[in-house]
DRENPALO-253888 format. One record per residue: residue in three letters; x, y, z of N, C-alpha, C in turn. Coordinates in steps of 0.1 Angstrom, whole numbers, padded with zeros to 4 digits, always signed. Each point is the difference from the previous one (the first is absolute). Example, Ala and Ser with C-alpha at 12.3 -4.5 7.8 and 13.67 -1.06 7.14 Angstrom:
! residues 2
ala+0132-0057+0078-0009+0012+0000+0009+0012+0000ser-0004+0011-0007+0009+0011+0000-0008+0011+0008
//
This chain:
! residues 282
unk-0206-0266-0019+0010+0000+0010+0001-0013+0008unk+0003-0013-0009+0002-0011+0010+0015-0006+0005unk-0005-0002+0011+0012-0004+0007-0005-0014+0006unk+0008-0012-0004-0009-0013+0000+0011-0012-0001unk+0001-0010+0000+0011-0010-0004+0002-0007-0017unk+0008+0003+0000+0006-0003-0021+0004-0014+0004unk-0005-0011-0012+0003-0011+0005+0018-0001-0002unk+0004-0011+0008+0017-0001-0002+0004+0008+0010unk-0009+0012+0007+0013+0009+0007+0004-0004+0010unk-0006-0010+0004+0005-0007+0018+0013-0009-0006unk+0013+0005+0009+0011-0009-0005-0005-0013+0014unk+0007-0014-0007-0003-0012+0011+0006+0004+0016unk+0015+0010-0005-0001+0005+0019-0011+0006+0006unk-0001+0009-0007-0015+0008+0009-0006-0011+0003unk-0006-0009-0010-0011-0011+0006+0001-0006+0011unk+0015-0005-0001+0004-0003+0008+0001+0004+0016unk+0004+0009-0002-0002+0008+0015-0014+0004+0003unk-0006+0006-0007-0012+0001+0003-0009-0011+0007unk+0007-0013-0006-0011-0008+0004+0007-0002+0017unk+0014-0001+0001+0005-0001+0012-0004+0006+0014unk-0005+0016-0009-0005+0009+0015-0013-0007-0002unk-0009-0007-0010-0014+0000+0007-0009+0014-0009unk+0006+0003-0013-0004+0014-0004-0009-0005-0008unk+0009-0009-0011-0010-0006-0011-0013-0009+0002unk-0013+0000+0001-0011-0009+0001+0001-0011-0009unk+0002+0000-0009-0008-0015-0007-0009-0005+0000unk-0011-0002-0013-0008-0007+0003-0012+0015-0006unk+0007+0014+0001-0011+0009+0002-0009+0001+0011unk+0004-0003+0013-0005+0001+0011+0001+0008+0009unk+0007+0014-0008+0010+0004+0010-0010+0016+0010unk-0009+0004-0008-0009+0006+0002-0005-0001+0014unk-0001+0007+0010-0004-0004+0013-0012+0011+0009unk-0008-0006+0006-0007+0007+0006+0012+0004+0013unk-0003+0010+0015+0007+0007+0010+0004-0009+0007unk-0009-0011+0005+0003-0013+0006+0007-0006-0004unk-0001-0002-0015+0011-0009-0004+0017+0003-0001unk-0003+0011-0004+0011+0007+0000+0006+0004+0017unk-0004+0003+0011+0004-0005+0010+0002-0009+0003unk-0010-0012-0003+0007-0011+0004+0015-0005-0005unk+0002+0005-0016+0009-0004-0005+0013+0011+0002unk-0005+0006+0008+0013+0008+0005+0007+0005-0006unk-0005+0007-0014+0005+0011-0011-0008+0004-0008unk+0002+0008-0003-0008+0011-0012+0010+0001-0010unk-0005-0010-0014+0004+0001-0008+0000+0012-0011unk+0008+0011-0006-0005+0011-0004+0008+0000-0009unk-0012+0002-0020+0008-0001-0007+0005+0016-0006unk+0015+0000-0005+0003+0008-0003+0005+0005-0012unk-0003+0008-0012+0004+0003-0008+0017+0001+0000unk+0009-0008-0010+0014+0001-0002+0001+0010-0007unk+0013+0009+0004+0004+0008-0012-0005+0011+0001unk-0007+0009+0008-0014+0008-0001+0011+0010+0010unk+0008+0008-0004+0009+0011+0010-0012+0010+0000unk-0001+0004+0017+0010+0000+0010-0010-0013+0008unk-0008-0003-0006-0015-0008+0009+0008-0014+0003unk+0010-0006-0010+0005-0015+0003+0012-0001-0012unk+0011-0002+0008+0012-0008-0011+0005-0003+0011unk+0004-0013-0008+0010-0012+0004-0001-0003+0018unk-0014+0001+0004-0001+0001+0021+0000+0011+0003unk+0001+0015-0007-0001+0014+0008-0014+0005-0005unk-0001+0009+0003-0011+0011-0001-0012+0002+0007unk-0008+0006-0004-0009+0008+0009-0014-0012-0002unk+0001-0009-0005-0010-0010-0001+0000-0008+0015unk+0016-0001-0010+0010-0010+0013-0008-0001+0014unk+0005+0012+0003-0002+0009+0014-0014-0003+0005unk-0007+0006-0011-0014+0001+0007-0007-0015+0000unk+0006-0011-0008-0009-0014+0003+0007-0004+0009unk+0011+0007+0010+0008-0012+0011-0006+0013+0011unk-0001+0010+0001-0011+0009+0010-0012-0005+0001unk-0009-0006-0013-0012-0007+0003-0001-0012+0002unk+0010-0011-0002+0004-0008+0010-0001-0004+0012unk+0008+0011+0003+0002+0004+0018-0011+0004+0008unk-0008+0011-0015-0010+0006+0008-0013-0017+0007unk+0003-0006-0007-0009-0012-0002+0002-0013+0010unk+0014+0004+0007+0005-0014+0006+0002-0010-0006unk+0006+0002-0010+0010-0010-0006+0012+0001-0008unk+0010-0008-0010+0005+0002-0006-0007+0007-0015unk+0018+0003-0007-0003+0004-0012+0007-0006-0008unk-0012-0010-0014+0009-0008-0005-0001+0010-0015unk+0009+0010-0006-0003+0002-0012-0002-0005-0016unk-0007-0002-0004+0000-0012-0011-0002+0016-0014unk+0016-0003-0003+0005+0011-0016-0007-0006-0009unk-0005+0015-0009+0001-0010-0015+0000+0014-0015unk-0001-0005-0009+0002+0008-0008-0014+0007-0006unk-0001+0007-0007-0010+0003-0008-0009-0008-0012unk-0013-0002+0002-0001-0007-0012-0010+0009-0012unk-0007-0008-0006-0007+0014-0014-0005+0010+0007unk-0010-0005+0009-0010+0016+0000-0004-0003+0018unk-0006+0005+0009-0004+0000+0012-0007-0008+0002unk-0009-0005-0005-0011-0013-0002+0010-0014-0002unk+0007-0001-0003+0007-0013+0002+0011+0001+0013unk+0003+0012+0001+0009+0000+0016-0012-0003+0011unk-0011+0003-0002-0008-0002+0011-0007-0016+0003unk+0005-0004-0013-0006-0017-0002+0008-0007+0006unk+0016+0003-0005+0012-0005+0004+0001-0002+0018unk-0001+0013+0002+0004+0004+0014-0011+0001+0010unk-0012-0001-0004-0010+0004+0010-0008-0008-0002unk-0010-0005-0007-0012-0008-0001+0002-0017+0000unk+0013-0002-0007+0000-0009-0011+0016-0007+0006unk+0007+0005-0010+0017-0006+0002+0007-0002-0010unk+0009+0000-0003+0007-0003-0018+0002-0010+0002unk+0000-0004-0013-0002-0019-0009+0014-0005+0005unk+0010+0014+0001+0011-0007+0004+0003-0007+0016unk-0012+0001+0007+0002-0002+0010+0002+0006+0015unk+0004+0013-0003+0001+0013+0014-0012+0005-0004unk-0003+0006+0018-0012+0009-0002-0009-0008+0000unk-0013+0003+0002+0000+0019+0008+0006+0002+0014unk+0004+0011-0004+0002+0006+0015-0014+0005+0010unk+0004-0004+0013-0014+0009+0006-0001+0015+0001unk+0004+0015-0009-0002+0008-0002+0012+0006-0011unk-0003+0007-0006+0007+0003-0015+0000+0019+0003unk+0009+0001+0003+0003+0015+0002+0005+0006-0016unk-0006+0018+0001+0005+0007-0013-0013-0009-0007unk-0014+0002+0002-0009+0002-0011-0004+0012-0001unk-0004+0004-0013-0009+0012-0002-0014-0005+0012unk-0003+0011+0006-0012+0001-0001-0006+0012-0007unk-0012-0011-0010-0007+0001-0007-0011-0006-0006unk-0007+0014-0001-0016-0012-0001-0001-0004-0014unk+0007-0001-0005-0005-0008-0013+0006-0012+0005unk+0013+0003+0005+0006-0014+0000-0008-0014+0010unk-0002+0012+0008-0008-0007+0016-0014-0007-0004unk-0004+0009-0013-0014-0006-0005+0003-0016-0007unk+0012+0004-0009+0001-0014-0007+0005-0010+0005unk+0004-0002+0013+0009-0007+0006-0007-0006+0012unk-0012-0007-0001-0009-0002+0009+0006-0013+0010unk+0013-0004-0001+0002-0013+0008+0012+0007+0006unk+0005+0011+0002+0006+0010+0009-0003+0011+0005unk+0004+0004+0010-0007+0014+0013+0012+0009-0005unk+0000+0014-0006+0010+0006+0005-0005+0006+0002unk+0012+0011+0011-0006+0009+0014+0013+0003+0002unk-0001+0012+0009+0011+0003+0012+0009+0006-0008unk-0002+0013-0008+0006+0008-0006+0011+0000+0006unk+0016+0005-0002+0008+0006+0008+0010+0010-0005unk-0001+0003-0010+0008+0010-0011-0006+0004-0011unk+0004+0015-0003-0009+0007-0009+0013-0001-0011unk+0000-0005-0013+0009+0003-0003+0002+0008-0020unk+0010+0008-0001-0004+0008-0009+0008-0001-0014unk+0000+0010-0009+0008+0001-0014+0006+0010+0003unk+0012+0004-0006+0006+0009+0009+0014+0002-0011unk+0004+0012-0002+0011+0005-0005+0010+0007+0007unk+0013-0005+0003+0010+0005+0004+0010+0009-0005unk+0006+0010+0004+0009+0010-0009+0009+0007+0005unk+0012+0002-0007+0008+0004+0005-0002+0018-0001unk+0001+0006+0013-0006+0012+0001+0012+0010-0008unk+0011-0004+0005+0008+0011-0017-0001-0003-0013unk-0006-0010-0005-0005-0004-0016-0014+0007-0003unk-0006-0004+0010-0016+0000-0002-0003+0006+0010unk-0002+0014+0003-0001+0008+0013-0013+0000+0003unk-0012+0001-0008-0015+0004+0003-0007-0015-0013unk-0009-0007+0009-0007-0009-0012-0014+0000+0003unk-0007+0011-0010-0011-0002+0004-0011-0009-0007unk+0010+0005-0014-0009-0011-0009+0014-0006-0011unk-0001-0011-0004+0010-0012-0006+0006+0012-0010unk-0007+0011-0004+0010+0006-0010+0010+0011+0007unk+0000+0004+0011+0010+0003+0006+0012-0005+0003unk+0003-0022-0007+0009-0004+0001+0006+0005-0012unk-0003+0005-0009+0011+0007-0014+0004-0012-0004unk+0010+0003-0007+0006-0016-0002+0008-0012+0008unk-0003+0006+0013+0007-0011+0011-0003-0014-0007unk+0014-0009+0008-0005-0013+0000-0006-0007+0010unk-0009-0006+0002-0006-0006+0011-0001-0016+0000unk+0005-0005+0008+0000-0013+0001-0010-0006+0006unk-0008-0013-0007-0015-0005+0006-0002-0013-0008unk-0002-0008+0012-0005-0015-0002-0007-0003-0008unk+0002-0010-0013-0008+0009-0015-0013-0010+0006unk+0000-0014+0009-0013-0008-0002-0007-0002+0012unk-0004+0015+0002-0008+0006+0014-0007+0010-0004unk-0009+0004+0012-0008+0013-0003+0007+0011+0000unk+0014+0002+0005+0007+0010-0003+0004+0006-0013unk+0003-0013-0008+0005-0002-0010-0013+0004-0009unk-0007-0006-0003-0015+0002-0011+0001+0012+0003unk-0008+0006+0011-0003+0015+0005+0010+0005-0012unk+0015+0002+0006+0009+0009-0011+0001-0001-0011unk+0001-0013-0001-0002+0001-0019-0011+0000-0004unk-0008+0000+0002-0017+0000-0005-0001+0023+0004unk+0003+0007+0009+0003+0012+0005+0001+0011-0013unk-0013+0008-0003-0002+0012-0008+0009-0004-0013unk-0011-0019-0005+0000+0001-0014+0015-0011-0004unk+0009+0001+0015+0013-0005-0005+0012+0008-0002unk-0002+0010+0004+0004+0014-0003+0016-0004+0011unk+0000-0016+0006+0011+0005+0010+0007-0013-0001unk-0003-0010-0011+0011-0013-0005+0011+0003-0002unk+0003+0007-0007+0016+0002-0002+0007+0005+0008unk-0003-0001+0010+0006+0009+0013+0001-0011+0009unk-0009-0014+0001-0004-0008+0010+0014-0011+0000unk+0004-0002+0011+0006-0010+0001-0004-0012+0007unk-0008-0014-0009-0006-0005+0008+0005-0017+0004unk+0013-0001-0004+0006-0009+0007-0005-0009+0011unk-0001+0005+0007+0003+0000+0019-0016-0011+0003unk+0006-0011+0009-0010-0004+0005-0008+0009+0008unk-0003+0006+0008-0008+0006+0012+0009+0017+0004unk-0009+0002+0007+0000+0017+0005+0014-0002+0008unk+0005-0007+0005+0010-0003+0007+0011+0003-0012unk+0001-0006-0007+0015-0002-0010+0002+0008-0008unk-0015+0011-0003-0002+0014-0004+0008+0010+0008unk-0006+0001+0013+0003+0009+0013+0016-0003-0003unk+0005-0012-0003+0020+0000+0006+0004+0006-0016unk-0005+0002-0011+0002+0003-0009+0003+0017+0003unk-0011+0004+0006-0001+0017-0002+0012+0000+0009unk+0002-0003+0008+0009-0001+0015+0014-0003-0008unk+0000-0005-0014+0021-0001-0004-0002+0009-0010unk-0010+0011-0003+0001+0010-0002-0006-0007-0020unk-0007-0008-0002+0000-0001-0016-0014+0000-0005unk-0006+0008+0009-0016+0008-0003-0002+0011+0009unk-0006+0008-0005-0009+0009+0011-0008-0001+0005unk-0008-0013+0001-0013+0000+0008-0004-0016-0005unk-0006-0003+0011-0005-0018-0002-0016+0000+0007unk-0004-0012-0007-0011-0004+0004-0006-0008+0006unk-0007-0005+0006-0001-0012+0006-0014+0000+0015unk+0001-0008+0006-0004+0000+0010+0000+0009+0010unk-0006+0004+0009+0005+0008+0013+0009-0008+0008unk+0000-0016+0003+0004-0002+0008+0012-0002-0005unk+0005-0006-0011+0009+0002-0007+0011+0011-0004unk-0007+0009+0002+0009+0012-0002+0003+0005+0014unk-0006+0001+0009+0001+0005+0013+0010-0009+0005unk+0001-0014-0003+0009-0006+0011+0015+0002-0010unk+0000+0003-0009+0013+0003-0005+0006+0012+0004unk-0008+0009-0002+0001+0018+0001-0003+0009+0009unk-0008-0009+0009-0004+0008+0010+0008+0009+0011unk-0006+0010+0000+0014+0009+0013+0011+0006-0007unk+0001-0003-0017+0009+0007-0007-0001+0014-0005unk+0004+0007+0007-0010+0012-0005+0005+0008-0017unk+0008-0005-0005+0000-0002-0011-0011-0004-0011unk-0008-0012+0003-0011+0002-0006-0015+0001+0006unk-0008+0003-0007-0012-0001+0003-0010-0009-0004unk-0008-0005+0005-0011-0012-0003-0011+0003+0000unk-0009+0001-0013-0011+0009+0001-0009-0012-0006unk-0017+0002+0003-0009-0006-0013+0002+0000-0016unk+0001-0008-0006-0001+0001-0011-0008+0011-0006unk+0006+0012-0006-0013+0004-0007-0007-0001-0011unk-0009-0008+0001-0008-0004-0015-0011-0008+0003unk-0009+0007-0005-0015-0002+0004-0005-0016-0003unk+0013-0006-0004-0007-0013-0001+0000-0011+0010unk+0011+0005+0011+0005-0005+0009-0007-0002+0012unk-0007-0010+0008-0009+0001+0011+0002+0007+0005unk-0009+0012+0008+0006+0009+0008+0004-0004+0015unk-0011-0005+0003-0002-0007+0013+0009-0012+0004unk+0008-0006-0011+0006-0015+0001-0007-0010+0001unk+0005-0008+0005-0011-0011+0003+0009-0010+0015unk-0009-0003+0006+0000-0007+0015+0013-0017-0004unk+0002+0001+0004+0006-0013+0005+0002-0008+0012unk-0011-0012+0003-0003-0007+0011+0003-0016+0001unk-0006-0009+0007-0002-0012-0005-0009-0010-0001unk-0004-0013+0000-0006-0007-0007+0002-0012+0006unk-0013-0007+0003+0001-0013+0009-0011-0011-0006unk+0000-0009-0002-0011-0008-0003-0012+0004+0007unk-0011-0003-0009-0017+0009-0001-0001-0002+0016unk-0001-0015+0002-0004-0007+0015+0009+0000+0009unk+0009+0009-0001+0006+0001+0012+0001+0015+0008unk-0016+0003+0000-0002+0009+0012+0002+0006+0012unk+0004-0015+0007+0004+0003+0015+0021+0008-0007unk+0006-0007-0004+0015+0004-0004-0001+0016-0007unk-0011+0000-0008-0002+0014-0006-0004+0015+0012unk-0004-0008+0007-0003+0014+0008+0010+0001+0010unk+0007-0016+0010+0014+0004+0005+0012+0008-0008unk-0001+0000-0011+0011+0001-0010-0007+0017-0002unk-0004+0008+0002-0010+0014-0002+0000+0001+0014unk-0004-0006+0012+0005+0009+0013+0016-0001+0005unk+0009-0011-0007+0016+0004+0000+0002+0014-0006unk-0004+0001-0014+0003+0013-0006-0003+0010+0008unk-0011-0001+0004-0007+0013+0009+0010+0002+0010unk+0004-0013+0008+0009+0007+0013+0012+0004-0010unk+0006-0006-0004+0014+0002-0008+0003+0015-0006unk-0009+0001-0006-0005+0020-0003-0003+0004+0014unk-0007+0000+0006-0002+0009+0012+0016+0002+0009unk+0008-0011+0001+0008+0000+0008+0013+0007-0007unk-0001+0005-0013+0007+0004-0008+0012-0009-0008unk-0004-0016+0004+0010-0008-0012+0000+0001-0013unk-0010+0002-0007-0003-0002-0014+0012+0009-0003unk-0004+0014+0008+0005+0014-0009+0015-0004+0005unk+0006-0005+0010+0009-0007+0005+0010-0005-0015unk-0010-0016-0001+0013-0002-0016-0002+0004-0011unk-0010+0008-0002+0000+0010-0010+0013+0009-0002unk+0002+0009+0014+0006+0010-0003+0017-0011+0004unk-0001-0014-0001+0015-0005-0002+0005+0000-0008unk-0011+0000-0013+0005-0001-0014-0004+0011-0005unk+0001+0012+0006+0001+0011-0005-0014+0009-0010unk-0013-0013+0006-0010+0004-0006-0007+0003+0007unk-0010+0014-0004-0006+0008+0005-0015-0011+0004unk-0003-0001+0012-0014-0004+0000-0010+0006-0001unk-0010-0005-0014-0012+0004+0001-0008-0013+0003unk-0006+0006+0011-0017-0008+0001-0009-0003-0011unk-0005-0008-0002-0011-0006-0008-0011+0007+0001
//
């Protein structure tokens, strides 16, 4: 599940402006201890492009919460976008320890990592921490097609639409043997473009993300949004937090008592529930 920078994807305006606010480092220096980052009077925070409802094109819930931690911190918020690259181990080189060859980055904190201890084990020149969303696999349905789903064969021969090059996707085609390909519509970039599918009426049920489906569907009581059922599916999900260079301890623990107040005072659950997604805690 990497989400990292593809080379080529920075058009020369982005560079351009980026370098104008002061967002782009150069040089790969961009990585900052709390002081430095005070002194420089912004918190650079990088963001996964493309990644609905968490970040497109300046919006989402990433958005939100790196310009709340920001604030929480006394200073600006300079967001530094980027795309996905192969696998999570090179987004964290890119963005966090290191910097791309092309020149941006690192940012001083990289929001939307797994936390995870394999990954946290292999990735000894980055800190991730500071959980802030549980996030799941998840099947949506339209409750007059598909009235009760307890197990995948209760969809009959519905069509279900699901992002074929995700965990949503494998899960159902890989699902009791395969027993459910010819039914799968797997087009669709992400749980998002699934959810608007079931919604013009040309499946009964989609797959995808929780947050994905919730921020399309949510409140419609039309359908419902349930766990995936199939035991291959993590039950528990998995955390999503962030990630700061190894040695930058003092920024790691400011950036972990922001979250703390930011949850306690109820902002998190705040731009969560703007995009229509349910907050779970970490």
């Amino acid at each position: 599940m990497s989400r990292g920078p593809a080379t080529g994807s920075l058009s020369r305006r982005q560079l351009l402006a980026w370098a104008a606010a002061g967002t782009l480092t150069g040089g790969h220096a961009g990585a900052a201890t709390l002081a430095q980052v005070r002194e420089r009077g912004r918190l650079i925070v990088g963001l996964y492009e493309d990644m609905p409802p968490f970040h497109v094109k300046g919006r989402g819930i990433d958005m939100e919460l790196g310009q709340a931690l920001a604030e929480a911190l006394g200073v600006k918020f300079a967001p530094l976008p980027f795309n996905a690259d192969e696998n999570m181990a090179d987004d964290l080189r890119n963005m966090v320890w290191k910097g791309h060859y092309l020149g941006y980055g690192p940012a001083d904190v990289l929001l939307h990592v797994p936390v995870d201890r394999p990954l946290i084990e292999a990735t000894p020149q980055a800190r991730i921490f500071a959980p802030y969303y549980r996030e799941r696999v998840m099947l949506a349905r339209r409750v007059a097609d598909v009235p009760v789903l307890d197990s995948l064969s209760q969809l009959g021969a519905a069509k279900v639409a699901v992002p074929g090059q995700t965990l949503a996707g494998w899960l159902l085609i890989g699902a009791d043997g395969g027993a459910y390909r010819e039914q799968l519509l797997t087009q669709w970039k992400d749980g998002c473009e699934a959810a608007r599918a079931l919604q013009r009426g040309e499946v009964s049920a989609a797959a995808g993300l929780a947050s994905e489906l919730e921020s399309v569907l949510a409140g419609d009581a039309a359908y419902r949004i349930e766990p995936l059922p199939s035991p291959r599916a993590p039950r528990e999900g998995w955390a999503a937090g962030m990630a700061v260079k190894k040695d930058a301890t003092d920024l790691a623990e400011a950036l972990q008592a922001a979250l703390n107040q930011l949850t306690a005072q109820g902002r998190v659950a705040e731009i969560f529930a703007k995009y229509k997604v349910a907050w779970r805690p970490a």
